[in-house]
VMD Tcl script that builds the backbone (N, CA, C; Angstrom):
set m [mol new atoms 393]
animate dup $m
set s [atomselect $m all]
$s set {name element resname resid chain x y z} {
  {N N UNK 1 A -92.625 82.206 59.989}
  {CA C UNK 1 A -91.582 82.916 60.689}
  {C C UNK 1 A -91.935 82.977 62.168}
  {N N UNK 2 A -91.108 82.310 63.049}
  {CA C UNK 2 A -91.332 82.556 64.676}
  {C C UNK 2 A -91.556 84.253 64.759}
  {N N UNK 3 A -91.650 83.915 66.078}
  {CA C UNK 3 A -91.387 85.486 66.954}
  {C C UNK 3 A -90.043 85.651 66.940}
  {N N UNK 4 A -89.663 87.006 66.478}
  {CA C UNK 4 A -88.041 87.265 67.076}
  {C C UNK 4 A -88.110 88.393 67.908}
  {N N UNK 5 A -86.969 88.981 68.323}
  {CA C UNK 5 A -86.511 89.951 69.112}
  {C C UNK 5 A -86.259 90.440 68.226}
  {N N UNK 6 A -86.516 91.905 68.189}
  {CA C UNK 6 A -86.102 93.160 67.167}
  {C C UNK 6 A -84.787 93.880 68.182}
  {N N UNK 7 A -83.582 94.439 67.784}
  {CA C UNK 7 A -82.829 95.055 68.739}
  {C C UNK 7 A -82.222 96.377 67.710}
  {N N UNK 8 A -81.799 96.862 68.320}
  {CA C UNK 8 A -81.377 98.456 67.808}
  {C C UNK 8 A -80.265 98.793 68.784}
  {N N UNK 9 A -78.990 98.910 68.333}
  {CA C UNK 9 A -77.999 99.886 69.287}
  {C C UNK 9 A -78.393 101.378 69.340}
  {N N UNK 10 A -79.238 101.595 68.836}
  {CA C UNK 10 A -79.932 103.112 69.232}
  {C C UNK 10 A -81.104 102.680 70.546}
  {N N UNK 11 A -81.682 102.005 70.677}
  {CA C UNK 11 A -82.218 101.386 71.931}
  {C C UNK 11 A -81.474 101.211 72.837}
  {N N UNK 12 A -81.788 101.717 74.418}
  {CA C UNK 12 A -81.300 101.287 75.289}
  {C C UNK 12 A -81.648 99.837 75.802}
  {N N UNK 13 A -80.861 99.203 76.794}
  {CA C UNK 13 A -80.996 97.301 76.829}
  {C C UNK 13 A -82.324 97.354 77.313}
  {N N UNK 14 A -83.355 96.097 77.054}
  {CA C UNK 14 A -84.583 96.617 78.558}
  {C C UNK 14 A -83.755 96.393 79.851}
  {N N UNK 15 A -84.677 96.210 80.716}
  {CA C UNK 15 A -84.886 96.522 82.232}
  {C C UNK 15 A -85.149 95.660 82.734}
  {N N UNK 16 A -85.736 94.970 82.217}
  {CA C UNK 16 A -86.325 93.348 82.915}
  {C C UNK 16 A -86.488 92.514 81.540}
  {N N UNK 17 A -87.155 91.497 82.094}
  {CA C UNK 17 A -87.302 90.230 81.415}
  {C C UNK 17 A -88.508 90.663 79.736}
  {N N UNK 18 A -88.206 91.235 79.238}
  {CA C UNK 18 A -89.113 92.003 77.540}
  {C C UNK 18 A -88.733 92.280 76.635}
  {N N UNK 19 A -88.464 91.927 75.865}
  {CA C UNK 19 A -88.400 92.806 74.284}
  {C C UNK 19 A -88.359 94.037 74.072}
  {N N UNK 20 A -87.470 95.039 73.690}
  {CA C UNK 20 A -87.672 96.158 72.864}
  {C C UNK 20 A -89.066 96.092 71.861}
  {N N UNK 21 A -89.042 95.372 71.278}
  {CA C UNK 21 A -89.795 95.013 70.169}
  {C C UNK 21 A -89.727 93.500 69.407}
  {N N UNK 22 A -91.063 92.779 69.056}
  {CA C UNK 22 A -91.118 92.051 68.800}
  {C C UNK 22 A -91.422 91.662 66.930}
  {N N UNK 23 A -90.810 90.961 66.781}
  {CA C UNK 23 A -91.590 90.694 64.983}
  {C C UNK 23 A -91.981 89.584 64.819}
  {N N UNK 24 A -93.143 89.327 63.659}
  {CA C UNK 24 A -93.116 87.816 63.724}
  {C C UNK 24 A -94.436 88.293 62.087}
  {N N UNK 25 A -94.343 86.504 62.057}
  {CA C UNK 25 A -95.533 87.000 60.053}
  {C C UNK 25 A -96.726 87.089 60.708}
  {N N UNK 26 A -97.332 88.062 60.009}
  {CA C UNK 26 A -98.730 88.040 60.166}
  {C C UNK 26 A -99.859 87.295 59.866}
  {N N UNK 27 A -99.103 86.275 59.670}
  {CA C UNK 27 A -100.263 85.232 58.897}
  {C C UNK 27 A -100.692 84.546 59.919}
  {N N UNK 28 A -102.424 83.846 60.187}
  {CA C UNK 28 A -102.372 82.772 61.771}
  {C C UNK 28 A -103.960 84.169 62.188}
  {N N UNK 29 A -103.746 83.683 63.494}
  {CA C UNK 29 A -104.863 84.518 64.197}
  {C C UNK 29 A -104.110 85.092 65.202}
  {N N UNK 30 A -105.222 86.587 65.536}
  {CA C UNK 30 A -104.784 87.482 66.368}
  {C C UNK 30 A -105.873 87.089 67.633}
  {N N UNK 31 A -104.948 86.964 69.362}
  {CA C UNK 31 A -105.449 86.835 69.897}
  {C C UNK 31 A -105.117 87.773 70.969}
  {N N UNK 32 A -106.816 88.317 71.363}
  {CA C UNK 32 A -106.522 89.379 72.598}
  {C C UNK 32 A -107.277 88.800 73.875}
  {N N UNK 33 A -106.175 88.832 74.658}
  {CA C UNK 33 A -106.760 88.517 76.007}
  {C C UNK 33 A -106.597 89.290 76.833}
  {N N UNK 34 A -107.596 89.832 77.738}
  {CA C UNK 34 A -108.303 90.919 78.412}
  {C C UNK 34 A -107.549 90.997 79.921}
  {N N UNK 35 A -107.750 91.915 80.927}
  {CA C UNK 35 A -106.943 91.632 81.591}
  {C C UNK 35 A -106.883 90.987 82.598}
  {N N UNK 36 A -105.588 90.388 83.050}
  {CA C UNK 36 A -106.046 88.929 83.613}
  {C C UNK 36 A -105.704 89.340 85.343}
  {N N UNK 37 A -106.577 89.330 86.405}
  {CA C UNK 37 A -106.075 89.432 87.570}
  {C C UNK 37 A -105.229 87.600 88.170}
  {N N UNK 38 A -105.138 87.841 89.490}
  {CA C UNK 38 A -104.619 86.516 90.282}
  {C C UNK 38 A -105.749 86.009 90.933}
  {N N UNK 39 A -107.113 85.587 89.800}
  {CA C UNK 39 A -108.054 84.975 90.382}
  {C C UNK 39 A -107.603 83.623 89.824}
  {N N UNK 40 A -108.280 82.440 90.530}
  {CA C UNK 40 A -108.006 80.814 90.457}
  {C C UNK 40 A -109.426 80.932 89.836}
  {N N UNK 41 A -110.109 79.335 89.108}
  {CA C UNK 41 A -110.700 79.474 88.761}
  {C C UNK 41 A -111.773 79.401 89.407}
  {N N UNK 42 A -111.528 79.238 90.836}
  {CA C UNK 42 A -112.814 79.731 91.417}
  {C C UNK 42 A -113.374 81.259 91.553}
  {N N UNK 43 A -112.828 81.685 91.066}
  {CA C UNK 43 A -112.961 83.346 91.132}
  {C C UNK 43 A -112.290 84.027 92.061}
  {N N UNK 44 A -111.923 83.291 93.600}
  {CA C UNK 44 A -111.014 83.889 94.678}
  {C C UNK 44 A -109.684 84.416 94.382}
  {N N UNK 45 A -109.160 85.354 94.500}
  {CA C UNK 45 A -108.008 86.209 94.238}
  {C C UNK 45 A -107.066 85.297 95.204}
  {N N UNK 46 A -105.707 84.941 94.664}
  {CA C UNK 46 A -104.926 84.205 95.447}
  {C C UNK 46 A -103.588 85.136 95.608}
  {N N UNK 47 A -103.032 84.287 96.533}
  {CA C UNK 47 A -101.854 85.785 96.606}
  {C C UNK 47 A -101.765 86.914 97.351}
  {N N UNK 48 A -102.874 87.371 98.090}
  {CA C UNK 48 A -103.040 88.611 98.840}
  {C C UNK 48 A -101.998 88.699 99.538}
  {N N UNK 49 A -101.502 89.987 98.958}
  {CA C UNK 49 A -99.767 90.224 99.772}
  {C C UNK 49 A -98.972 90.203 99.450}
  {N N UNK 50 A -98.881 89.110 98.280}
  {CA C UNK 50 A -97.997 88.415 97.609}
  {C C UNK 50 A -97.230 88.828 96.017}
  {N N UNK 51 A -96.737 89.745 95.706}
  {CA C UNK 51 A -96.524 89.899 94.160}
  {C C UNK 51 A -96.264 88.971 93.822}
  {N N UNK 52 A -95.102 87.743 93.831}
  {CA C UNK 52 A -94.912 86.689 93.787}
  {C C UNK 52 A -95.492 85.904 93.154}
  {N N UNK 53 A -96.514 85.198 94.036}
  {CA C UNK 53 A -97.698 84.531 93.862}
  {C C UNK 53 A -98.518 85.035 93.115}
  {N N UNK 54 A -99.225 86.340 92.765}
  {CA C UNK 54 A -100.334 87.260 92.283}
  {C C UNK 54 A -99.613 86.886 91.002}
  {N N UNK 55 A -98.639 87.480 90.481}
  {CA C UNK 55 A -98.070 87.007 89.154}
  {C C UNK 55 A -97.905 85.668 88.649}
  {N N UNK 56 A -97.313 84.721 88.955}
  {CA C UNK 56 A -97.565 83.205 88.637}
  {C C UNK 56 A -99.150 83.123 88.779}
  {N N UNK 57 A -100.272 83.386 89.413}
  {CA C UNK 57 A -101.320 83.210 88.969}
  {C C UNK 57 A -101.623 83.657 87.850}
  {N N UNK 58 A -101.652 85.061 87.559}
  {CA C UNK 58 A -101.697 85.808 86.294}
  {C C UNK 58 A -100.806 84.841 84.978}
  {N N UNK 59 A -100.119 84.652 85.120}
  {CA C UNK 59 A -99.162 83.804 84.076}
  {C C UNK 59 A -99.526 82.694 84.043}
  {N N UNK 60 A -100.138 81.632 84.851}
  {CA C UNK 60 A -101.286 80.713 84.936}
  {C C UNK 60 A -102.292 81.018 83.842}
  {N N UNK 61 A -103.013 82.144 84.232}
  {CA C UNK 61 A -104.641 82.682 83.498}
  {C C UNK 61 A -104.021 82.983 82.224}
  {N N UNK 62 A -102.757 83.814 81.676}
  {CA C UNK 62 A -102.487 83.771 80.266}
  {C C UNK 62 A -102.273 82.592 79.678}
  {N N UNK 63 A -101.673 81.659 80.448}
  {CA C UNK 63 A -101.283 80.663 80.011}
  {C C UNK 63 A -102.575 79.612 79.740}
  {N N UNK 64 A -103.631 79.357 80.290}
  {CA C UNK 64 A -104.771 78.723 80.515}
  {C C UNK 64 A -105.505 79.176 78.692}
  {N N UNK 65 A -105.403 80.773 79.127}
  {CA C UNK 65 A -106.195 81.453 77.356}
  {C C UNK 65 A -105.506 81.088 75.789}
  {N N UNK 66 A -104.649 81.265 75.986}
  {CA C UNK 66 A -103.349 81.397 74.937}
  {C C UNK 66 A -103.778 80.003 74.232}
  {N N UNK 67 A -103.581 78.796 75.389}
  {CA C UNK 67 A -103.938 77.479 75.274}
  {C C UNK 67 A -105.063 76.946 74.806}
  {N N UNK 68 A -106.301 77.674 75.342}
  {CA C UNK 68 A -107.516 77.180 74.852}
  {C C UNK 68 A -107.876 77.772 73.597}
  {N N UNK 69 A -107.013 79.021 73.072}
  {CA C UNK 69 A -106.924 79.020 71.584}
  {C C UNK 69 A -106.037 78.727 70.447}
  {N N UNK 70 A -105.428 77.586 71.061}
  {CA C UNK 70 A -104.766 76.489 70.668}
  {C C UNK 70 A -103.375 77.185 70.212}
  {N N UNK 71 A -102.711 77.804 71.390}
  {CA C UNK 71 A -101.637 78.178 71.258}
  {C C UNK 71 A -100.672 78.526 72.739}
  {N N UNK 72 A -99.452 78.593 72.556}
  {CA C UNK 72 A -98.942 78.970 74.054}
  {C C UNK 72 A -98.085 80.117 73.940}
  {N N UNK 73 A -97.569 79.921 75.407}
  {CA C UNK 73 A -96.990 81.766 75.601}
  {C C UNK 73 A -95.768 81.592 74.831}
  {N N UNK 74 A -95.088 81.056 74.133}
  {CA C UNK 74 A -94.656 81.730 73.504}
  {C C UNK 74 A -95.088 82.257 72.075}
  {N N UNK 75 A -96.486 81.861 72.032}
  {CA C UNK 75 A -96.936 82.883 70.489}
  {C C UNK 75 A -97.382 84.424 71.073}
  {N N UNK 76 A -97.264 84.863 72.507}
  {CA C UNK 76 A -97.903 86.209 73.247}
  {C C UNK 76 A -96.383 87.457 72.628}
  {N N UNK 77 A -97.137 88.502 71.654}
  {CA C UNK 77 A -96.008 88.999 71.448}
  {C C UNK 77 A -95.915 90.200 72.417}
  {N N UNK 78 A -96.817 91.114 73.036}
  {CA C UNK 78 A -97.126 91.941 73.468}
  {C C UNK 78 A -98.275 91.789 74.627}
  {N N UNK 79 A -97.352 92.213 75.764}
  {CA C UNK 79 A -98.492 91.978 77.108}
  {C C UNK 79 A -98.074 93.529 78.164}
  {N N UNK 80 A -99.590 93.841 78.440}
  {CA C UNK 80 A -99.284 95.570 79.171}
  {C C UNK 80 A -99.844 95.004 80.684}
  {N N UNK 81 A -99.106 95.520 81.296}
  {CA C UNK 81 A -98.585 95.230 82.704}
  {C C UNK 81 A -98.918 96.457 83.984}
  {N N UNK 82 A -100.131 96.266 84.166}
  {CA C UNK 82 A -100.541 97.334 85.206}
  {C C UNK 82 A -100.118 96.741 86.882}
  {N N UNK 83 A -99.307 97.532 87.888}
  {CA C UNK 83 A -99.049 97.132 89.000}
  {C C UNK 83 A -99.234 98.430 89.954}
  {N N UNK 84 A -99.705 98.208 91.190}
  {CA C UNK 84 A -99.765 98.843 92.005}
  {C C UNK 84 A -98.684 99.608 92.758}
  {N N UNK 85 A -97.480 98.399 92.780}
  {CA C UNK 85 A -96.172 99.537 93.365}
  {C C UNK 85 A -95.020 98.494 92.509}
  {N N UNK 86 A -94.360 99.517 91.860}
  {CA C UNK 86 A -93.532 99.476 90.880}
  {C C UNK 86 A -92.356 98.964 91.794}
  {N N UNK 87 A -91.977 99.117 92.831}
  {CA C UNK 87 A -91.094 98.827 93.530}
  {C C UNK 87 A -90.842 97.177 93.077}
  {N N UNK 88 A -91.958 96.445 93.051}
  {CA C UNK 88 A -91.958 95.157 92.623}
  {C C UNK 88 A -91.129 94.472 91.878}
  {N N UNK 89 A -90.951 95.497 90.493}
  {CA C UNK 89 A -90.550 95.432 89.366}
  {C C UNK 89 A -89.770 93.742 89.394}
  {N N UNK 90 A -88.599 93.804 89.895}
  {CA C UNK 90 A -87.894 92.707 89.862}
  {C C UNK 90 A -88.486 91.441 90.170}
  {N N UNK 91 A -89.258 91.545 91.043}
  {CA C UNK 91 A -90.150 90.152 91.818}
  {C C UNK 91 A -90.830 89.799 90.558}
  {N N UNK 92 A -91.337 91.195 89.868}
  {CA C UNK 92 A -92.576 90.089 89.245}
  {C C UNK 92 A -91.678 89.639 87.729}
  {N N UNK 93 A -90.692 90.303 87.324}
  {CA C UNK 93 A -89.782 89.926 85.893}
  {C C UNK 93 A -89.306 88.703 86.709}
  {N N UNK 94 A -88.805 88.091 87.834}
  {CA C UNK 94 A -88.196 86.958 88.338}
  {C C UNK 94 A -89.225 85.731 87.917}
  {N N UNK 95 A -90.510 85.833 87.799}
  {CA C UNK 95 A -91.885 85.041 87.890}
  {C C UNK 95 A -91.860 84.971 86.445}
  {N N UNK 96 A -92.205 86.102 85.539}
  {CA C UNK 96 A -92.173 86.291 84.156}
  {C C UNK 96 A -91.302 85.231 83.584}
  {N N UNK 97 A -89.482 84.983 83.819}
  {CA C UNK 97 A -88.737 84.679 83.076}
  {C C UNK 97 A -89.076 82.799 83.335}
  {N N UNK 98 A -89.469 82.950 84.276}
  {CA C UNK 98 A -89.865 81.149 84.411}
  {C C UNK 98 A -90.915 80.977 83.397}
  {N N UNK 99 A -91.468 81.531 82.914}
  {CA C UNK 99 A -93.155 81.660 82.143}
  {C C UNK 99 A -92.883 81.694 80.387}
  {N N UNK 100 A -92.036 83.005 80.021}
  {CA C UNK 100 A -91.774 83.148 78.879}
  {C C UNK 100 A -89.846 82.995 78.784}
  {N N UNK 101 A -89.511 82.009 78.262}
  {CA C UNK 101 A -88.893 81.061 78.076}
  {C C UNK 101 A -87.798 81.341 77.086}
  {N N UNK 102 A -88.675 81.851 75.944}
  {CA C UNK 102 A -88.123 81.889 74.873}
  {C C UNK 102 A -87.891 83.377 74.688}
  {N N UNK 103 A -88.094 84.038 73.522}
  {CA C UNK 103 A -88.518 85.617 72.777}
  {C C UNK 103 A -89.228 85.701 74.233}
  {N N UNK 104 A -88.882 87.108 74.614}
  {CA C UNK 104 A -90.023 87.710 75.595}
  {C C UNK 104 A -90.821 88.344 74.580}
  {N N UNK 105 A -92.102 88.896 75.431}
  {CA C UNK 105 A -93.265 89.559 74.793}
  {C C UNK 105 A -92.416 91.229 74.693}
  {N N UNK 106 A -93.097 92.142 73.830}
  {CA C UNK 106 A -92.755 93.427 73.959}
  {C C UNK 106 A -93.592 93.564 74.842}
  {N N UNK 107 A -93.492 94.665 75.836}
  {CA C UNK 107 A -93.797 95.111 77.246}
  {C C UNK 107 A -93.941 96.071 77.769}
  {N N UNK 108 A -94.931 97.126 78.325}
  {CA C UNK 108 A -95.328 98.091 78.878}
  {C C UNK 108 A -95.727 97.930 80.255}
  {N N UNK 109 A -95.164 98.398 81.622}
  {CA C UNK 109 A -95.815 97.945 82.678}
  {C C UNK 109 A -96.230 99.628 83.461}
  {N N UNK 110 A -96.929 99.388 83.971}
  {CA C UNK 110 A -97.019 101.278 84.684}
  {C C UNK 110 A -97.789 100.780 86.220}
  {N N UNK 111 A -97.286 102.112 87.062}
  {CA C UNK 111 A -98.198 101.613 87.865}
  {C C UNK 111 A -99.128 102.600 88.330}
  {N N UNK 112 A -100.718 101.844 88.732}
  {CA C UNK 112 A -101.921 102.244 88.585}
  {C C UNK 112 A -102.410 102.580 90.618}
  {N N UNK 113 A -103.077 103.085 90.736}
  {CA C UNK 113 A -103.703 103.494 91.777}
  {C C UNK 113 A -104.406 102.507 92.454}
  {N N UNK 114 A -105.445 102.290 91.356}
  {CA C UNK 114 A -106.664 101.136 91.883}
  {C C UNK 114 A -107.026 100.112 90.927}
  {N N UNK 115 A -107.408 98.653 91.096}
  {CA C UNK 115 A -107.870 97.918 90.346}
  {C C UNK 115 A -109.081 97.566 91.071}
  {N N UNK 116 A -109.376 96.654 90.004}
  {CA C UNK 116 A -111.384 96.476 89.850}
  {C C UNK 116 A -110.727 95.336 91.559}
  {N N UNK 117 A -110.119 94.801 91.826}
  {CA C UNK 117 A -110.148 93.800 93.318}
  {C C UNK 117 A -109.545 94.952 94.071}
  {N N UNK 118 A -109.720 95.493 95.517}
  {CA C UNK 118 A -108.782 96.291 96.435}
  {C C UNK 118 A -107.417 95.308 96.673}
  {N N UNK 119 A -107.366 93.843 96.162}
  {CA C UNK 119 A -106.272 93.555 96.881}
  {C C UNK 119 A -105.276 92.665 95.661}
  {N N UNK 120 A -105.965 93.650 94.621}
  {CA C UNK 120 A -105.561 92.693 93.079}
  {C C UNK 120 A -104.078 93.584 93.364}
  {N N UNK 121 A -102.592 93.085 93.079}
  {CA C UNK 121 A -101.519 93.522 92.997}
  {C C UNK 121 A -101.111 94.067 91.367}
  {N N UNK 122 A -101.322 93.183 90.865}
  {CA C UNK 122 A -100.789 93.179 89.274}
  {C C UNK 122 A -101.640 92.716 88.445}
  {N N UNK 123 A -102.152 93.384 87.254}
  {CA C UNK 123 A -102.760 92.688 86.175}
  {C C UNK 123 A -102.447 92.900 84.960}
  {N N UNK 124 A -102.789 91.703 83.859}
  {CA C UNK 124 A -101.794 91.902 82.573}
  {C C UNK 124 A -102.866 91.088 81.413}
  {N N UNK 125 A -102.715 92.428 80.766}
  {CA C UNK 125 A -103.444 92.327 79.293}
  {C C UNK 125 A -102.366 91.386 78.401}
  {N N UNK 126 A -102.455 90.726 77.376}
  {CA C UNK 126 A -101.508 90.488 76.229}
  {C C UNK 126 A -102.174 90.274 74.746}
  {N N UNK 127 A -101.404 90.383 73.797}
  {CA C UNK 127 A -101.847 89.987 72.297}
  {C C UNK 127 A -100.968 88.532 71.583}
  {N N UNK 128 A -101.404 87.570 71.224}
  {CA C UNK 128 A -100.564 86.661 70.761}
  {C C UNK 128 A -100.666 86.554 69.285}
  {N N UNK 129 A -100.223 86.347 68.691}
  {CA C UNK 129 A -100.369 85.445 67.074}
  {C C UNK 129 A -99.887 84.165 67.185}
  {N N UNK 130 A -101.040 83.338 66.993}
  {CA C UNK 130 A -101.387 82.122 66.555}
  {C C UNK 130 A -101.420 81.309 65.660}
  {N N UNK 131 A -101.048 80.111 65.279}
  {CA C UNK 131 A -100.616 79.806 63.387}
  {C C UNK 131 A -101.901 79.188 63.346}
}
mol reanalyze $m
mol bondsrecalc $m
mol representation Tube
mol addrep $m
């Protein structure tokens, strides 16, 4: 069974580019990937300034993990979304919808004070199932 979109007319629509809720079989592997800043793989943070950019990197680095455990974003059912100024919101769902294609992930984003970089914008945990 793919990933689907779960919907409820007792749910309000989302807000951006996510899922209310996601379903899919539990059968396959569970994969957690930790949270991913807008470092390249040289370790340099790219993007400074940039939500834009900071996110397509980040969606890069999920996309890079997902892959090397022999799966892609669209097996990510659930990804939590820490940002510095929420104001963003739209910029970074504009980046997202180029990325996840299909079923969006279910989605939590909040925004946080400080991250482990002073000039990290956005960072994003996710969970995938894998066949």
């Amino acid at each position: 069974m793919p990933k689907r979109q779960v919907t409820s007319e007792r749910l309000p629509r989302p807000s951006g580019h996510f899922s209310q809720a996601t379903i899919t079989e539990a059968r396959g592997r569970l994969l957690f990937i930790s949270g991913m800043l807008a470092k390249g793989p040289d370790g340099r943070l790219v993007g400074i300034g940039d939500i834009a950019a900071q996110t397509r990197q980040v969606c890069e680095n999920l996309k890079a993990a997902v892959e090397a455990a022999g799966g892609t974003l669209d097996d990510i059912c659930r990804v939590d979304v820490y940002v510095r100024n929420m104001e963003h919101f739209d910029r970074i769902h504009e980046v997202r919808r180029a990325y996840f294609t299909g079923v969006p992930p279910a989605s939590t984003m909040v925004e946080v004070t400080k991250m482990t970089s002073p000039d990290a914008l956005i960072e994003i945990s996710a969970i995938a199932v894998l066949p």
